[in-house]
N, C-alpha and C positions, 0 to 999 in steps of 0.2 A: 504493500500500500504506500510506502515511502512517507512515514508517517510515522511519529513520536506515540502516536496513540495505538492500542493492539490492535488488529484488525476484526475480533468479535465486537469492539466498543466503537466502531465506527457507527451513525446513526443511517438506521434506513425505514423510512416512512415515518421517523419521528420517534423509534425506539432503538435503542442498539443493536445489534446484529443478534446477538447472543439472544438476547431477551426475545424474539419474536420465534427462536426454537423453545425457550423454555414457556413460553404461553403455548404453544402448538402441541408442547409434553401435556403440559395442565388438560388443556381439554381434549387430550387424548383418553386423560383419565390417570395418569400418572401423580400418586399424592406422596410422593418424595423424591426429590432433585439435588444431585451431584453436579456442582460445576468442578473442574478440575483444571486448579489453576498451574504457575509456574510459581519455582520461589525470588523472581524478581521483583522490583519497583513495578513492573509493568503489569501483576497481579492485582492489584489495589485495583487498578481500571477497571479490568477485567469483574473483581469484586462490585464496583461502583455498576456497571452497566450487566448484569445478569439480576442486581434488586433483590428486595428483600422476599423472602419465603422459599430460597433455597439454603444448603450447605456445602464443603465446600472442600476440596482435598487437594493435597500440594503435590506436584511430581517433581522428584526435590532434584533430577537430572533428564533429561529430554535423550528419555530410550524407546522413546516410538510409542505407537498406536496401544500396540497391547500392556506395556508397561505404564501406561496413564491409566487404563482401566484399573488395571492392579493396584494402582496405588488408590483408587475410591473403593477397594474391597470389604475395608476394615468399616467403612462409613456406611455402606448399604449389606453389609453382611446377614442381613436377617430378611432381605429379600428371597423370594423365591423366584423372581423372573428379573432380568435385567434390559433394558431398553439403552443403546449405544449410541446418542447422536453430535454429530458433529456440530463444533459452533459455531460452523461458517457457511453453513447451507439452511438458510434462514425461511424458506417460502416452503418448506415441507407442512401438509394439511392437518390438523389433526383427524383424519377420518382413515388419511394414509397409515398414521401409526396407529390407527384401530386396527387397520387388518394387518398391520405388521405384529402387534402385539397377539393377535389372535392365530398369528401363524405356528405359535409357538406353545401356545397356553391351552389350546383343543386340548384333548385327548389325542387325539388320531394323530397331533402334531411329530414333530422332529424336535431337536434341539437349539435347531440354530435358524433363524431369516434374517435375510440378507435386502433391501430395500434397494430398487434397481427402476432403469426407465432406459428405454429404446432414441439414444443419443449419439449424435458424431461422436466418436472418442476421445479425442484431441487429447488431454497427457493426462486423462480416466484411468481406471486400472478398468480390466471389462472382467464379465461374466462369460465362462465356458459353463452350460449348461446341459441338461439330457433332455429329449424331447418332452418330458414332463415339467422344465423348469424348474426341477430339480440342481443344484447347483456343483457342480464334480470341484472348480478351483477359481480363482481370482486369478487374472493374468494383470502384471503393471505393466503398461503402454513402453514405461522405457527399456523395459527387456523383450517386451516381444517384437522380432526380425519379419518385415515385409509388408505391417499393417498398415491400411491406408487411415490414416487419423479422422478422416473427414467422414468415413463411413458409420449407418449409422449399428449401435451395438447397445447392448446391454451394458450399461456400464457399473461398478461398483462407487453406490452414492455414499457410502463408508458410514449407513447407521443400520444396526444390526438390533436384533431382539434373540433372547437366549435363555433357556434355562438356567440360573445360576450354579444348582451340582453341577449342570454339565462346565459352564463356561471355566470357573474359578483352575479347576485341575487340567486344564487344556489352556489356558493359558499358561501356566508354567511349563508347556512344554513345545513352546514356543522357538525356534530353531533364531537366534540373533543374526543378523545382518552381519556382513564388514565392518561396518559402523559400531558394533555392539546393540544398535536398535530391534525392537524385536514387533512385527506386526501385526495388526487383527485379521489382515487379509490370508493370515496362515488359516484359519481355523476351517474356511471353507473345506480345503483338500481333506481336512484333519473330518470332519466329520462325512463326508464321502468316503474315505478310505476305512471309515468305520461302519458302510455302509446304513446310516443315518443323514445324506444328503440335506444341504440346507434348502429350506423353499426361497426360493426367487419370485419376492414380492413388486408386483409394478405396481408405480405411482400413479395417481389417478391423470397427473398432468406432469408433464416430462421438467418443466421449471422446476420441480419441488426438488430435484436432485441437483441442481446447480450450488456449486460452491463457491464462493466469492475472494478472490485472490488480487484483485486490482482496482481502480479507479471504475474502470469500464464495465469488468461486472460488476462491484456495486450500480453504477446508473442502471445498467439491464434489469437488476435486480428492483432498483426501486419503480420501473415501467413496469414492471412484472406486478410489483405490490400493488402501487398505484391503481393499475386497471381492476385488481380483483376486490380493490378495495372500493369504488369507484361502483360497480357490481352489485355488491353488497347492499349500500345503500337505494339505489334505483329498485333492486328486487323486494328492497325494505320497503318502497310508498315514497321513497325521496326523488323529488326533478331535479336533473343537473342538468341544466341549458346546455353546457357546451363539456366533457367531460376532458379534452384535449388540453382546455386551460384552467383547471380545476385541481387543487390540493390535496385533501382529504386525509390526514393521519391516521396509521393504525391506535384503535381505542377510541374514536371521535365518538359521538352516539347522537346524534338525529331524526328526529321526530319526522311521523308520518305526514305526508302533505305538505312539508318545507322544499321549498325552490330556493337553488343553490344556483348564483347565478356569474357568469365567467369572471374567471382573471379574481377565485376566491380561494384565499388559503385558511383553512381550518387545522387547527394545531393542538399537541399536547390532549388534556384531560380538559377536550371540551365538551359539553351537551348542549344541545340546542332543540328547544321543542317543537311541537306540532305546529305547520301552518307558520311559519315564518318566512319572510323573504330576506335571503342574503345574498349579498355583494348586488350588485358586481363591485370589483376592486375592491376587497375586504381582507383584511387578517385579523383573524380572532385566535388563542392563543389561552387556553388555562382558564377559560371562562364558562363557564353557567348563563345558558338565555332560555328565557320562559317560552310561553306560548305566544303566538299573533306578534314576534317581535318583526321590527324591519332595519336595518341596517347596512346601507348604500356607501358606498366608496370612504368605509374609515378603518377603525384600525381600534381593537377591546383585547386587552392585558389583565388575566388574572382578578378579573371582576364578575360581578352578578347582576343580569339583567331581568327586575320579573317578568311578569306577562304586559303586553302590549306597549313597548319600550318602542321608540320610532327616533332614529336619528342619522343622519349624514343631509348631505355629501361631508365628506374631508373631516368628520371628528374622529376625538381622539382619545378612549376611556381609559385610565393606566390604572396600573395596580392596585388592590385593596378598596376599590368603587363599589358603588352598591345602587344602581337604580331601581326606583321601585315602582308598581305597577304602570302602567301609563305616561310615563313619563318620555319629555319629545327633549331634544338635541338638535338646533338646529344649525349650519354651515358653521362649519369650521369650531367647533365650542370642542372644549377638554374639560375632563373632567381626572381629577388624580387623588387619590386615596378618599376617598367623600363619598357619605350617602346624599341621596336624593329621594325627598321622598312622594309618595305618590301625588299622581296627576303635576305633577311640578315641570316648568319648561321652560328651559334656558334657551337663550339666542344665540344667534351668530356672533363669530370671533369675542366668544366668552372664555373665561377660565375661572374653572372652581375647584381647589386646592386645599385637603387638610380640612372639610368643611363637611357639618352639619346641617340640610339642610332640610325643612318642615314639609308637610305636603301642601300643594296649590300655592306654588310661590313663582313668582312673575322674577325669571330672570333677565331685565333688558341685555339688547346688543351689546358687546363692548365691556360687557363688567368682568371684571376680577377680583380675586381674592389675593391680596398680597401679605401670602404667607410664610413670605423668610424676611428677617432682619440683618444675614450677612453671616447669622450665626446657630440661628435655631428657629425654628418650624413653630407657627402659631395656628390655631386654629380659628375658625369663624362660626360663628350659629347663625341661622337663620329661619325663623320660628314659621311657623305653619300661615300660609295666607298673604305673606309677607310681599310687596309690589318691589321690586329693586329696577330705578330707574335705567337708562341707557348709559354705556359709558361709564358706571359708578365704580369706585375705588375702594374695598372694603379692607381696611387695614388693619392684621391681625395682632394681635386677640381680641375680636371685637363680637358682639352680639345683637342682631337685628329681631327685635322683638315680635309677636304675634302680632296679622295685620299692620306692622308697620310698612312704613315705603322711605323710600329715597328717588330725591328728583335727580332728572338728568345731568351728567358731569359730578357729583359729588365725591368729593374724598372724605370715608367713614372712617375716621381711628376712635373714635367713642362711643359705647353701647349707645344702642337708640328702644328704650322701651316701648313696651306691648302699645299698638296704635298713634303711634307719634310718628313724626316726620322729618327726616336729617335733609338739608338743602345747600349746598355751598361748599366751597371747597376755602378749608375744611368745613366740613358740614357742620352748622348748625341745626338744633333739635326745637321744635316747636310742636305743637299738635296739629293734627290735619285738617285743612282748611282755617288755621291763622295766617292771617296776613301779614308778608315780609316786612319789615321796618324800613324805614328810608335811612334809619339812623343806626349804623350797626358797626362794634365795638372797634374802633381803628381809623373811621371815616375822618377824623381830627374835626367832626362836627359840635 
């Protein structure tokens, strides 16, 4: 990969490599997971990107395939079946390792299945088989003399399923390489020659044995995802206008009868409910949105939107926000760590920051919340009802009372109580509907 990061922790559809084999184990049915790391710095990653709810076993010298097994012997020892899959062939189904797991757990089974698909071979090790696919040896591409690489074969996709009596004592007799390394792809011969042939199980779709060794097949890999991911939701009651220029992360979850509309990236642990319209030109990203939402060419970070939330073009909701039912956004308005509360609606080239705000509150065009002092983060209230004129300056830590208002242009650095009214810059406070003075403190009248 030419890359400081291991190549299972590379991200692909928005999960690491590793992790979308150990979700494919999970709802295979699999309820205990060995990741088997190395004892480098570069484990920790490896650790960081396969997540929590697996465990975890070192192979404390890189002696090959069967010597990694071996060393998660001690960890899964109280298995009776063991599942082998590689952490860098990531688009494998879990319905594939249903029948790989069942190849072996029958009754009428063998000991060993071998996980295979009908592929060019290019530097694959292949499957020599018997008419019954039954599987006699693993041949590696770089020893076998005359094969056309491009043709297509059986190829060995290196995740196996096994009886554990049988695999444990058959792996220690495991003939070592040149090298000292010793492989899995011995075992094939070894249970043919014990007349117990492994089954050669195919993949429902020939992707799912693809390994990932470069830049190029990760992107193959993530077109691959992409599209079945893409699939997915459409077969779920989701429209995706244009599906060619559409994102879609593994884990998103999407609600029936939401239009998903071009040039829209959905990211991370999103949900989005029934009957919403989104994008076009949209990133949302770690967020929660209700039902009946709509949101048009902006961009929501790690926030929550309830039911019937409306806002773009061009806003921008960051971290920690909180809108709530009904509530409209319009051009260009940010909102950043703040709730909002129902029915409330802010205008255009707004910013509301660090703030509490009431339900049915009249955000004017232009307002802000100026909530740093150079040094530390204030906050703002804004009570329920509350009219905030155009342009208003709300300078924090300040408090805008129940039904109050502020006229247009003001700058607020002083609470203004419940139903009163702030006017000037800086604002003065009066009640609503008193009359300005002619005479007012500075005038040297």
């Amino acid at each position: 990969m030419k890359s400081d990061l291991p190549k299972v922790a590379h991200a692909l559809a928005g999960r690491p490599i590793v992790r979308h084999v150990i979700e494919a184990a999970r709802a295979a049915g699999v309820d205990d997971i060995v990741v088997v790391v190395g004892p480098d710095a570069a484990a920790d990653d490896v650790r960081t990107a396969a997540g929590e709810g697996v465990r975890f076993a070192v192979q404390h010298e890189r002696l090959g395939t069967g010597n990694a097994v071996e060393c998660a012997r001690e960890t899964v020892a109280s298995s009776e079946y063991v599942l082998i899959l590689n952490g860098d062939v990531p688009l494998v189904l879990p319905d594939t390792l249903r029948r790989l797991r069942d190849a072996v757990e029958n009754e009428t089974s063998g000991e060993l299945a071998i996980l295979t698909a009908e592929v060019p071979v290019e530097s694959y090790g292949y499957l020599e088989t018997t008419g019954h696919q039954h599987v006699m040896r693993i041949v590696e591409t770089k020893h076998a003399e005359g094969i056309d690489r491009t043709e297509p074969r059986l190829i060995n996709a290196g995740q196996y399923a096994a009886r554990a009596a049988w695999l444990w004592p058959h792996l220690e007799r495991i003939t070592p390489a040149p090298n000292g390394e010793r492989y899995l792809t011995e075992l094939a011969a070894m249970a043919y020659d014990e007349g117990t042939p492994a089954a050669a199980v195919i993949a429902a779709e020939a992707a799912e044995v693809r390994g990932i060794n470069d830049r190029m097949q990760l992107a193959e890999a993530e077109a691959s995802m992409r599209n079945r991911i893409l699939q997915q939701h459409m077969l779920a009651g989701v429209t995706i206008a244009d599906p060619a220029t559409t994102y879609i992360a593994a884990g998103v979850v999407i609600g029936q009868d939401t239009t998903i509309e071009p040039q829209t990236h959905l990211r991370g642990a999103t949900t989005i409910g029934p009957n919403c319209r989104i994008g076009p030109g949209t990133d949302i990203r770690d967020a929660t949105l209700g039902e009946r939402c709509t949101v048009r060419y902006s961009m929501i970070e790690e926030s929550v939107l309830e039911d019937g939330v409306e806002m773009g073009p061009y806003c921008h909701v960051r971290p920690k926000s909180h809108l709530g039912e009904g509530v409209h956004l319009g051009n260009y308005a940010e909102v950043k760590a703040s709730r909002l509360g129902a029915g409330t609606r802010m205008g255009h080239f707004s910013y509301i920051g660090d703030a509490e705000v009431g339900e049915g509150v009249n955000i004017g065009a232009g307002t802000i919340t100026a909530n740093y002092d150079g040094a530390n983060k204030h906050k703002t209230v804004i009570g329920d009802g509350a009219f905030i004129g155009s342009d208003t300056m709300l300078v924090a830590p300040v408090t805008i009372g129940r039904g109050a208002r502020t006229s247009a242009g003001s700058v607020v650095n002083k609470d203004v109580a419940d139903g009163m009214m702030a006017i000037g810059a800086p604002a003065r406070i009066r009640s609503i509907g008193e009359p300005e003075s002619k005479e007012e403190p500075g005038s040297g009248r």
